[in-house]
N, C-alpha and C positions, 0 to 999 in steps of 0.2 A: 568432514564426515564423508570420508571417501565410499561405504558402503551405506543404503539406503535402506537393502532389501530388512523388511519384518521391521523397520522402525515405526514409530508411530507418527505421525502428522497431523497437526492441528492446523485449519487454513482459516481464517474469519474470512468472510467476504468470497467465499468458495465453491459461492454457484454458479457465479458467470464470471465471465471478462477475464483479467487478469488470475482471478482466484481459479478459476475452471480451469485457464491452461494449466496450472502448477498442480492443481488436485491430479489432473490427467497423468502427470509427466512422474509426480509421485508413484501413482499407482502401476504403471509400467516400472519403475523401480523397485516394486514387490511391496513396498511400504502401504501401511494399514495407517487409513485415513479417516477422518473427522473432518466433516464440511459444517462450520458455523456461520450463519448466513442468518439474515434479519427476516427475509421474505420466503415465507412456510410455503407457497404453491411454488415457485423456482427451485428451491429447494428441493421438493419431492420429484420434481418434474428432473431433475438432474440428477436425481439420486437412481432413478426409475433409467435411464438414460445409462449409468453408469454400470447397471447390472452388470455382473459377467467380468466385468473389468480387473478386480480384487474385492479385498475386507474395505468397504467403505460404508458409512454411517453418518448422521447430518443431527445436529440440533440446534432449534432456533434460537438466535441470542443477537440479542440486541445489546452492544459493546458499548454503547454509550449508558447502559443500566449497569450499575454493580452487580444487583439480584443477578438479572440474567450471567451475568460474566461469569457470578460464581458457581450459578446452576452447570455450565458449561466446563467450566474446573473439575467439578464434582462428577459429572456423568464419563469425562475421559478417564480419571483418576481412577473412577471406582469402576470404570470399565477394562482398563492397559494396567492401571498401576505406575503410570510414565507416560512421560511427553519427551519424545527425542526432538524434532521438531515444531516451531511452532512459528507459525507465518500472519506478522501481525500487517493482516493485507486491507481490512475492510477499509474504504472511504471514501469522504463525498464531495462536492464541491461547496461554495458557499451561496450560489444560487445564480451564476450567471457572469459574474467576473462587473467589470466595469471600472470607474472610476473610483480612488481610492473613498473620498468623501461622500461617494453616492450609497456604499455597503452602509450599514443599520448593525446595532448590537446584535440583535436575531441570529444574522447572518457570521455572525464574529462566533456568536454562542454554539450555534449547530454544526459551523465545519469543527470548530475546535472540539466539541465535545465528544465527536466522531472521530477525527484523523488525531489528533491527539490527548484526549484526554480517555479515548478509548481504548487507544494503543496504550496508554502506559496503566488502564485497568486491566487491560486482558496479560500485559507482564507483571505487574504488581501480584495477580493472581496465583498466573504458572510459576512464575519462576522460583519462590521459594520452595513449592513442591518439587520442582524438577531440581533443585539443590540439594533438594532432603534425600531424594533417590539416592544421586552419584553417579549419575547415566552419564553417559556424554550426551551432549544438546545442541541444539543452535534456537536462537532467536532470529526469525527473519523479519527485518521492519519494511515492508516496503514507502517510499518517498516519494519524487518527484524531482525532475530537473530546473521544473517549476517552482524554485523556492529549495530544493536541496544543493545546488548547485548556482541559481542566482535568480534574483525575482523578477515576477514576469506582471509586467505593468497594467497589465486589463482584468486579472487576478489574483488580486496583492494577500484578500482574506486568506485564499485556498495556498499559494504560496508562503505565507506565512506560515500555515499549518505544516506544510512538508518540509521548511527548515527546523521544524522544532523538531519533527521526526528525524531528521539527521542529525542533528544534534544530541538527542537523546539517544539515537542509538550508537555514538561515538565512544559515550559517556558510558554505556550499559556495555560496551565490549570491552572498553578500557578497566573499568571492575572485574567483570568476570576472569581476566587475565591477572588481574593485580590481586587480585585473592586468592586467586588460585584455584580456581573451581574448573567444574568439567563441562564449564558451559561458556559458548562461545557466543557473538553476534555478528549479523552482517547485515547490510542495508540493500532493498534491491529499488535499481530507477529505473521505471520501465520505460520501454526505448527502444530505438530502430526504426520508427514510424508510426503514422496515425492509428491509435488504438479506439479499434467499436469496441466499445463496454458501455456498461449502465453507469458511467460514471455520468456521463451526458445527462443523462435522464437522470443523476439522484434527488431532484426534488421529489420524487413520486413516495420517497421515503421520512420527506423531512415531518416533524411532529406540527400539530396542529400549535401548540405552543407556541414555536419558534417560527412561525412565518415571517414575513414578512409586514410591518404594519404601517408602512409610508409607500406610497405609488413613487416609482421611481423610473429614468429613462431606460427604456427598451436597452438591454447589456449587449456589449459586443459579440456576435457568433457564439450564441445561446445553445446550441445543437450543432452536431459534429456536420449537417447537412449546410450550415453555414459556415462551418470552417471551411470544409471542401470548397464550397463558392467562392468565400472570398481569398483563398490559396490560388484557385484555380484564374480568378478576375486578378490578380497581380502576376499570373505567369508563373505561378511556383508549381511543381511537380507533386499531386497527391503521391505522399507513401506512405503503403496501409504496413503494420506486422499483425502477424495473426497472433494472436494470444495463445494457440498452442506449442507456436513453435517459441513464441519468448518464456513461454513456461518450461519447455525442455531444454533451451537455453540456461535458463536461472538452474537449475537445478546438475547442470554439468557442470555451471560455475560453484555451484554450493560445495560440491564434491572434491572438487578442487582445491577448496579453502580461500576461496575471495573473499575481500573483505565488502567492497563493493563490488554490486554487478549489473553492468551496465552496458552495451553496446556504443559506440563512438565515442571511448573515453579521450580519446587522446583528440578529437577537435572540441570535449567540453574542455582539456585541459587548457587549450586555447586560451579559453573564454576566463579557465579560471586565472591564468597566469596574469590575465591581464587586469583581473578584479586585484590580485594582490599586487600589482604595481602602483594601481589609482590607490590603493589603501595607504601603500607605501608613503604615498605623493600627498595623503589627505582630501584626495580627489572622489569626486561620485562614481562610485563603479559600476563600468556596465550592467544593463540589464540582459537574460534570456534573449532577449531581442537580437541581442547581438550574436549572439550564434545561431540562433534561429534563421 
């Protein structure tokens, strides 16, 4: 989708972090945007912030609810008539990472129901609409290197969730081509350096349902203030990317026609070459760690 301008965009997860920069980078591409975001005061607070910028408009959905998804369908629908884009970005962690045996159901139930079972409501939603059009489209899933790419040991729940998101959207572009529609997908791993977002903080969002209900050991680098520490106490080089400018990244690469977009593909290809050698071999394949 080489031109942008007057498309439509749907971002879930679209108030802050990762979602904020793409909303930005959309809107300077002339495109008329839709922020779907869980949390009503960020939301407005961002929406209030975006004045002046373009056509932008926000409504609250919560992607782990069907209701909500389809109230969110309906309001784009009946507002464009079409979804050109649609950026299936929201998601959370599983509460702290840790030890594979130390995570609880709770925590299996609330990332999944989020990073993946909400990505594939909020496409189960659009996309037969956006099929019925005949627009041209793209689906963007965004993933993780954390589990899209190879898993990462102190966060086995939340990586598990971003391989199913790669996988599912391998699966969902590989159809769209094989049927011959005018709807395309791509996957984005955000990347380049340490990302501040609320993804740190997504307990602040998790359901009172789902908490937590066993006292368990204190999880490794719980907040990005203890990532920095303990990077910094082994010698490693904090490196931040701002999320505006991986948002206008992602979106030069959309233009383009990537299928993934990702910065330092060629030292994950490394990592991954070497996962399919141990596969080869029958062997355990590295983990994230190893390129990390």
């Amino acid at each position: 989708m080489r031109d942008i301008s007057g498309k439509v965009a749907v971002v879930t997860g679209g108030a802050n972090g990762v979602g904020r920069g793409l909303v930005e980078a959309l809107l300077d591409e002339g495109a008329r945007v839709v922020i779907a975001d869980i949390e009503q005061r960020v939301l407005d607070s961002t929406l209030a912030e975006l004045e002046g910028r373009g056509e932008v408009s926000g409504v609250r959905t919560d992607i782990s609810d069907e209701a909500s998804v389809e109230a969110l369908v309906d309001a784009v629908f009946g507002r464009y008539g079409t979804c050109n884009l649609l950026f299936n970005n929201a998601g959370v962690t599983s509460g702290g990472g840790g030890l594979p045996w130390e995570q609880e159901p709770n925590d299996w139930k609330w990332c999944f129901s989020v990073n993946v079972i909400g990505t594939a409501m909020v496409t189960l939603a659009f996309v037969p609409r956006m099929l019925a059009t005949g627009d041209e489209g793209l689906v963007i899933n965004t993933s993780s290197a954390d589990g899209g790419f190879a898993p990462v040991l102190n966060a086995s729940v939340y990586a598990a969730s971003k391989a199913a998101v790669s996988c599912f959207t391998e699966a969902l572009a590989a159809n769209f081509i094989n049927e011959g529609t005018n709807l395309r997908a791509c996957v984005l791993y955000p990347s380049g350096g340490l990302l501040e977002t609320g993804l740190w903080t997504a307990q602040r969002n998790r359901p009172d349902a789902l908490q937590r209900v066993r006292p368990r050991p204190p999880a490794p680098m719980t907040t990005i203030a203890d990532f920095k520490a303990a990077m910094e106490a082994a010698g490693t080089p904090v490196q931040t990317m701002d999320v505006n400018v991986l948002g206008r990244y992602a979106i030069d690469e959309i233009k383009q026609g990537k299928y993934i977009i990702s910065y330092d593909l060629e030292k994950f290809g490394v990592l991954l070459h070497a996962r399919a050698e141990a596969i080869a071999n029958a062997e355990l394949p590295p983990s994230i760690h190893a390129y990390k």
